[in-house]
C-alpha positions as CSV (number, residue, x, y, z in Angstrom):
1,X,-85.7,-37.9,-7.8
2,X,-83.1,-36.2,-5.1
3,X,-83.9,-33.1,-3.9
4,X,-81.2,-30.4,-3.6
5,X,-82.0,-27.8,-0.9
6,X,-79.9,-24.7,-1.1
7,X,-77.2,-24.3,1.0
8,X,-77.7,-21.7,3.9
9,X,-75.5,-18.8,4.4
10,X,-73.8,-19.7,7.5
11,X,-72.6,-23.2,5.9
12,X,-70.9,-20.8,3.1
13,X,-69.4,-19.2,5.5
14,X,-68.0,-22.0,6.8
15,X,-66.5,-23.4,3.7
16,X,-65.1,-20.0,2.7
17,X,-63.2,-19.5,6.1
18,X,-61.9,-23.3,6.0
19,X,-60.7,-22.1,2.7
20,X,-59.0,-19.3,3.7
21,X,-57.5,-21.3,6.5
22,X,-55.9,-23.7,3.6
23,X,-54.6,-20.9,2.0
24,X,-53.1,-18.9,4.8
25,X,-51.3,-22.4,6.0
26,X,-50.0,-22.5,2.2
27,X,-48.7,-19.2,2.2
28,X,-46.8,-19.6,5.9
29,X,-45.6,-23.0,4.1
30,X,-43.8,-21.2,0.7
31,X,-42.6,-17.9,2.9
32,X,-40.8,-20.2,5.4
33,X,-39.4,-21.9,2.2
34,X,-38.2,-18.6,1.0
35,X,-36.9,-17.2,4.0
36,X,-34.8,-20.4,4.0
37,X,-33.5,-19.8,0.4
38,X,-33.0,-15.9,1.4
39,X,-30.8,-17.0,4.5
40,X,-29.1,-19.5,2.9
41,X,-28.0,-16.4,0.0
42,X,-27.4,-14.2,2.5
43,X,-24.7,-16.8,4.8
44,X,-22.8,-17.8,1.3
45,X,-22.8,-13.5,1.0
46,X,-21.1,-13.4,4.2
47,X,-19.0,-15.9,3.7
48,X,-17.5,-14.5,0.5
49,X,-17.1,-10.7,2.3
50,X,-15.3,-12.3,4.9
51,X,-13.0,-14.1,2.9
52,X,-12.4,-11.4,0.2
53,X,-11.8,-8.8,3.4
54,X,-9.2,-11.5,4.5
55,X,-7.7,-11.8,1.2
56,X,-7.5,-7.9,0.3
57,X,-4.3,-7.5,2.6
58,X,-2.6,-10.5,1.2
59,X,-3.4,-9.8,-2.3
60,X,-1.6,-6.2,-2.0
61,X,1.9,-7.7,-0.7
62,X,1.6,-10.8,-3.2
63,X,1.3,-7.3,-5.6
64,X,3.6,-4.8,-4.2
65,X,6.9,-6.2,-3.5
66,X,8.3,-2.9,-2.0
67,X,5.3,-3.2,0.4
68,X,6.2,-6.9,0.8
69,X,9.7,-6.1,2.0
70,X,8.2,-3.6,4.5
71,X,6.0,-5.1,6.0
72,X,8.6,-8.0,6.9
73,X,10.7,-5.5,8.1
74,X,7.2,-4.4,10.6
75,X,6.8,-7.5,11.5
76,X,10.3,-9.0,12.6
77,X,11.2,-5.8,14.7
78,X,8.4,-2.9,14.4
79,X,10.6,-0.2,16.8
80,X,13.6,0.0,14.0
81,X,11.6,1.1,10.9
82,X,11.5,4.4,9.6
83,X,8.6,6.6,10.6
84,X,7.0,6.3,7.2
85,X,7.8,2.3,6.7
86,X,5.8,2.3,9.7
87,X,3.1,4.2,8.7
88,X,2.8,1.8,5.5
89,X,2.4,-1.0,7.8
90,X,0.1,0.6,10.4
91,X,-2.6,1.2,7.1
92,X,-1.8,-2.8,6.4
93,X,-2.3,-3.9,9.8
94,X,-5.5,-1.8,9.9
95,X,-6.5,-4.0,7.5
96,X,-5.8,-7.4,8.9
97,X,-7.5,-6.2,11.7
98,X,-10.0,-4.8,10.1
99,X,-11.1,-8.3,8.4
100,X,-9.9,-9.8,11.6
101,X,-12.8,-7.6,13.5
102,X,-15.6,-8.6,10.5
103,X,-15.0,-12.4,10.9
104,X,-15.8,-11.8,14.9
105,X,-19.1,-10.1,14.5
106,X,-20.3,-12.4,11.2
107,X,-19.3,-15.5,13.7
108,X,-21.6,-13.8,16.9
109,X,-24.6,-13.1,14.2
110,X,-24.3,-16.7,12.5
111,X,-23.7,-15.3,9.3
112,X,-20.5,-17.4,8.5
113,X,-19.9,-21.1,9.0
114,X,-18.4,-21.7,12.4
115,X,-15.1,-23.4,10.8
116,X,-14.6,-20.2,9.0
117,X,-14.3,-18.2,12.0
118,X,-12.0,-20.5,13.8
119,X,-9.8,-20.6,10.9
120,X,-9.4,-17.4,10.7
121,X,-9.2,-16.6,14.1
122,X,-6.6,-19.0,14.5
123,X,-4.7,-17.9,11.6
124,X,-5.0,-13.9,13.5
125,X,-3.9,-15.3,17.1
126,X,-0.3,-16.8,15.1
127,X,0.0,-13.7,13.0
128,X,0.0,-11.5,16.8
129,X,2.1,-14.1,18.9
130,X,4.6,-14.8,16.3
131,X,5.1,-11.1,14.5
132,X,5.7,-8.3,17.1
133,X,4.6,-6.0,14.4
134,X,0.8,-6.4,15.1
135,X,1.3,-5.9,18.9
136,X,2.7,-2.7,18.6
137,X,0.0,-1.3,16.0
138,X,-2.4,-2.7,18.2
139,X,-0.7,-1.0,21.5
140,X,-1.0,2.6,19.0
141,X,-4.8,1.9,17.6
142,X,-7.0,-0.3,20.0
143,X,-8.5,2.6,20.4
144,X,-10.2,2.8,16.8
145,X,-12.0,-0.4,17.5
146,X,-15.1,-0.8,19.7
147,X,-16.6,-3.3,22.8
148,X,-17.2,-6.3,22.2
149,X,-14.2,-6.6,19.5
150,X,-12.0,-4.4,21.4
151,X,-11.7,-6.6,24.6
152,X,-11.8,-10.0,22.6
153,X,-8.3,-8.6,21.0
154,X,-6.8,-7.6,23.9
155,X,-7.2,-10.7,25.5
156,X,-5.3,-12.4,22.5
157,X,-2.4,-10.5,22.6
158,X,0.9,-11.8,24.0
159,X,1.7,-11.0,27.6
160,X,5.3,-9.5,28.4
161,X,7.1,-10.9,30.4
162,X,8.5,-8.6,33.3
163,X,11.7,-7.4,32.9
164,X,14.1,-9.3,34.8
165,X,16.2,-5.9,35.1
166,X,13.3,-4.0,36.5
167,X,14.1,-3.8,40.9
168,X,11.1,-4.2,42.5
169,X,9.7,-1.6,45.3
């Protein structure tokens, strides 16, 4: 016949704090796994704001012909375009630079691939070195855009030249 003695109250103890042990290592386990899934939502969110920012501006001139036409017109020689042509393209340029200014800080926090920000950036450096129109509505509103963006832009646009004409002192 075996003999069961009752277990004491200290070896109870024991069990019960190994078992919470278990459970607290299971329940680290399935929050890290849903912090995962969580960050993995949140980067595709980021991804799709920062594309459909992008997009909004090229969506309005594949819309708006007569906006089309203008902004060309901004873009090939900003200084010969009537005051409210001008104004049109200074609200679409706000845009681009706008999206432009998104894609920077979602790149600096991690939130979007890194492919997507130097797509984009690349595709924003052409649009201010080849289309005179961005460098003179940044010239009129850099100041509407804060540090660290502000500076990064500055640095990306084009450089005159000095005016061969100029005599110097």
């Amino acid at each position: 016949m075996v003999v069961f003695k009752k277990p004491k109250l200290e070896t109870l103890a024991r069990v019960a704090e190994m078992a919470a042990a278990f459970a607290v290592v299971v329940s680290v386990i399935y929050l890290a796994e849903q912090i995962g899934d969580n960050t993995r939502l949140l980067r595709s969110q980021s991804h799709f704001n920062a594309i459909s920012l992008g997009q909004r501006p090229l969506e309005l001139l594949v819309d708006n012909e007569s906006l089309a036409g203008e902004v060309i017109q901004c873009d090939a020689n900003p200084d010969s375009v009537a005051a409210v042509t001008w104004e049109r393209c200074r609200y679409f340029y706000l845009m681009e630079f706008n999206s432009w200014e998104y894609f920077y800080y979602q790149n600096i926090d991690g939130s979007i691939p890194p492919q997507l920000w130097l797509g984009a950036d690349g595709y924003f450096k052409t649009l201010i070195n080849t289309r005179p129109g961005y460098v003179r509505f940044w010239s009129e509103m850099q100041a509407g855009f804060a540090e660290p963006f502000k500076s990064y832009a500055a640095r990306q646009m084009p450089q005159s030249s000095p005016d061969p004409t100029a005599q110097s002192q």
